[in-house]
C-alpha positions as CSV (number, residue, x, y, z in Angstrom):
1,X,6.8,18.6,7.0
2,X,9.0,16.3,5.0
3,X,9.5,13.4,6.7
4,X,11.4,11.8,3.7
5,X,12.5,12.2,0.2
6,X,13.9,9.7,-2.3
7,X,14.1,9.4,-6.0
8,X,11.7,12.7,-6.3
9,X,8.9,11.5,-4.1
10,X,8.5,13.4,-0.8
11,X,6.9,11.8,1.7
12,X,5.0,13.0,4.5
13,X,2.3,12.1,7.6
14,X,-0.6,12.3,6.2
15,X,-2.6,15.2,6.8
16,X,-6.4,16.0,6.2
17,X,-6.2,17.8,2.5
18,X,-4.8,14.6,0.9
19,X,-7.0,12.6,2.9
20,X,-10.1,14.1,1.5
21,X,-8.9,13.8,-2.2
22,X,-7.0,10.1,-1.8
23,X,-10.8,9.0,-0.8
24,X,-12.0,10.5,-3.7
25,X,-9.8,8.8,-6.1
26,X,-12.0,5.7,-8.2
27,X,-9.7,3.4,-10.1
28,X,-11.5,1.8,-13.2
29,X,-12.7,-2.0,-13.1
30,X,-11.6,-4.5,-12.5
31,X,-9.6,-2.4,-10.0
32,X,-12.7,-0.8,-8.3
33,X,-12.2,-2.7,-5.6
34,X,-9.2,-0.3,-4.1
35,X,-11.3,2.8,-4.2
36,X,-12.5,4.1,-1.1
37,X,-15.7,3.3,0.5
38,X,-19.2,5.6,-0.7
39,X,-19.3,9.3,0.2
40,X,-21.3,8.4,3.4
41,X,-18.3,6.7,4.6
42,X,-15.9,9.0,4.0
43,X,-15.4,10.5,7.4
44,X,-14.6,6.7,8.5
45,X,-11.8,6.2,5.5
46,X,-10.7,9.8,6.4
47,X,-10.1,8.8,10.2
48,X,-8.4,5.6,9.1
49,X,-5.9,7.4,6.9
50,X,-5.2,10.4,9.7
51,X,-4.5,7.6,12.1
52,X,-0.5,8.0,11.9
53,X,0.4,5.0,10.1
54,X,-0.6,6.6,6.7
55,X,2.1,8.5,4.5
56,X,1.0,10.6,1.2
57,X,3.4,11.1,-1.5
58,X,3.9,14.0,-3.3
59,X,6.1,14.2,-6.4
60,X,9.1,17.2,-6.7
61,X,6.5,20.0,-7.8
62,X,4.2,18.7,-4.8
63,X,0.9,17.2,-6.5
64,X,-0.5,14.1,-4.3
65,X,0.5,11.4,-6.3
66,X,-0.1,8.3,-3.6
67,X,0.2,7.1,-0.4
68,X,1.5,3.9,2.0
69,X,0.2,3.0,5.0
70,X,2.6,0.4,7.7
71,X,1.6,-2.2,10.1
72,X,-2.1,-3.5,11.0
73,X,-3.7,-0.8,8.1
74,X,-2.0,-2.8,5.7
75,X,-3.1,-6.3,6.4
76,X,-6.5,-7.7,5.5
77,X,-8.7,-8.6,7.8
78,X,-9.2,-12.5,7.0
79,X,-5.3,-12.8,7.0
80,X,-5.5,-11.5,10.4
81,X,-8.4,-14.2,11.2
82,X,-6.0,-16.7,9.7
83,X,-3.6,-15.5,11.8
84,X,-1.0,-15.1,8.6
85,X,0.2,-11.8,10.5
86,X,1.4,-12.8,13.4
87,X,5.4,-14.4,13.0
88,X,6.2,-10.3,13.6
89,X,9.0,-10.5,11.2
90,X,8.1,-8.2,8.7
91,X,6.6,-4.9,8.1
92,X,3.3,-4.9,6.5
93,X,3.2,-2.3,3.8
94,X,0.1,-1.2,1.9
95,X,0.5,1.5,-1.0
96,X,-1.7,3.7,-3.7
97,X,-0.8,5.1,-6.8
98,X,-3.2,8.0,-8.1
99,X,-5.6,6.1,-10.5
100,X,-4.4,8.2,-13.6
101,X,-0.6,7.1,-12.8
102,X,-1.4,3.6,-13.1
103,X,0.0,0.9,-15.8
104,X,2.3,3.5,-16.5
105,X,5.7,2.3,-15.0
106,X,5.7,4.4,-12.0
107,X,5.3,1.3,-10.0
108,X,8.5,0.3,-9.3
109,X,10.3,3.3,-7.8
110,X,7.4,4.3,-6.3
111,X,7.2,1.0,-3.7
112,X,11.3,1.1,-3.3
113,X,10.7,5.0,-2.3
114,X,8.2,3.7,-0.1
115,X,10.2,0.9,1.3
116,X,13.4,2.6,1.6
117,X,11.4,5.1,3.7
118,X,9.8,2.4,6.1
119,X,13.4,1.3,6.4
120,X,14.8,4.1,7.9
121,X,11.4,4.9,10.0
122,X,10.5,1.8,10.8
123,X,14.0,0.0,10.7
124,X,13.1,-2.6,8.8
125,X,14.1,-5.2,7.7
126,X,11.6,-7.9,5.7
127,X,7.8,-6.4,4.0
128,X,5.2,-7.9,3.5
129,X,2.4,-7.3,1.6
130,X,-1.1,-8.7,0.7
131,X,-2.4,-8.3,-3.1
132,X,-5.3,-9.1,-4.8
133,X,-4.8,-12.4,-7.0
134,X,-6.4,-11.0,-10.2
135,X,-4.3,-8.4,-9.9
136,X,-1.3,-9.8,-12.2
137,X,0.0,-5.8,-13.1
138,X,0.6,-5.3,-9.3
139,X,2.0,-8.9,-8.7
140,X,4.7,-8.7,-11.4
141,X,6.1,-4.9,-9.6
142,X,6.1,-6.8,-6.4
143,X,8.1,-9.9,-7.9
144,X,10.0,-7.1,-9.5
145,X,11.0,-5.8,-6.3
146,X,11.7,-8.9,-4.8
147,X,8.7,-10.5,-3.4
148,X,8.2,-14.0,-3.2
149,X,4.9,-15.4,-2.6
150,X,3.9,-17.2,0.8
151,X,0.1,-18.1,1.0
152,X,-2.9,-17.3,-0.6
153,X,-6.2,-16.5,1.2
154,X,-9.9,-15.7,0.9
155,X,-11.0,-12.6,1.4
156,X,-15.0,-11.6,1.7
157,X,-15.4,-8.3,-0.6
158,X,-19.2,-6.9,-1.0
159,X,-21.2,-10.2,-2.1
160,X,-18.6,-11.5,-3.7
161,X,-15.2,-13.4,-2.4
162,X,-11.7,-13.0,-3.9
163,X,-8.6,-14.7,-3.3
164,X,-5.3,-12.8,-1.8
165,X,-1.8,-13.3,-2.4
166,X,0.1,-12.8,0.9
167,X,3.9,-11.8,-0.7
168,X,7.2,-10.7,1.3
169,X,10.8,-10.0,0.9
170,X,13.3,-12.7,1.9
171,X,15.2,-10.0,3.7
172,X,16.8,-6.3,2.5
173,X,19.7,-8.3,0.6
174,X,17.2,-7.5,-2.2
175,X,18.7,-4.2,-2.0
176,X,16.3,-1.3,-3.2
């Protein structure tokens, strides 16, 4: 069922057929890092994305085409540690374009269909959102779509540690 539709996109729960190919998508390096976990896991990233806070996106002819996730799925877990979660005034927001759709200028409407949907679910009112720091193409959208950066973190990925950009909207005057 459609739970939403804007600018094209229809968005829906998410159910186990675009689970199975979302955790199947691999994005090329240096972007590697947002594909899903090995095939072994893939019951455990299914579970995770059939857990109700998870949304796929579909475009008008109905071909996955992403997803967002809201709440405690979107935040990382050393932000949590660092309790950088916890003031409760915004919406954490987590998203995924198809790999193929990427760098392509989808971006942009894709997050404010997103957001404009989490607005009306959700009610809200201020998102936030955490971002890898090397990856500048994803910063600029956010930016673009009224972001503003708050704090940067360190986040333990494999054997190696990256920093994260924790980024959030002053408030919905930033109209989508």
């Amino acid at each position: 069922m459609i739970l939403g539709q804007s600018r094209g996109y229809q968005i829906r729960l998410m159910d186990e057929p675009a689970a199975r190919e979302i955790v199947n998508w691999r994005y090329e390096p240096p972007y590697a890092l947002y594909n899903m976990l090995d095939a072994a896991d893939a019951a455990e990233d299914i579970e995770e994305l059939l857990d109700g806070s998870y949304f796929s996106v579909a475009a008008a002819d109905g071909a996955l085409i992403g997803f967002f996730c809201y709440g405690q799925n979107a935040q990382v877990g050393e932000g949590i540690e660092s309790g950088l979660y916890l003031d409760g005034t915004a919406l954490d927001i987590g998203l995924g374009l198809r790999p193929d759709l990427t760098g392509q200028g989808h971006g942009l409407a894709f997050l404010q269909a997103g957001m404009r949907f989490a607005e009306r679910t959700y009610d809200a009112e201020r998102f936030r959102l955490s971002v890898a720091a090397f990856n500048q193409r994803a910063v600029r959208l956010y930016k673009k779509a009224g972001f503003v950066f708050l704090h940067s973190f360190m986040h333990q990925h494999g054997e190696s540690e990256m920093e994260f950009l924790l980024m959030e909207t002053p408030d919905l005057a930033v109209r989508l």
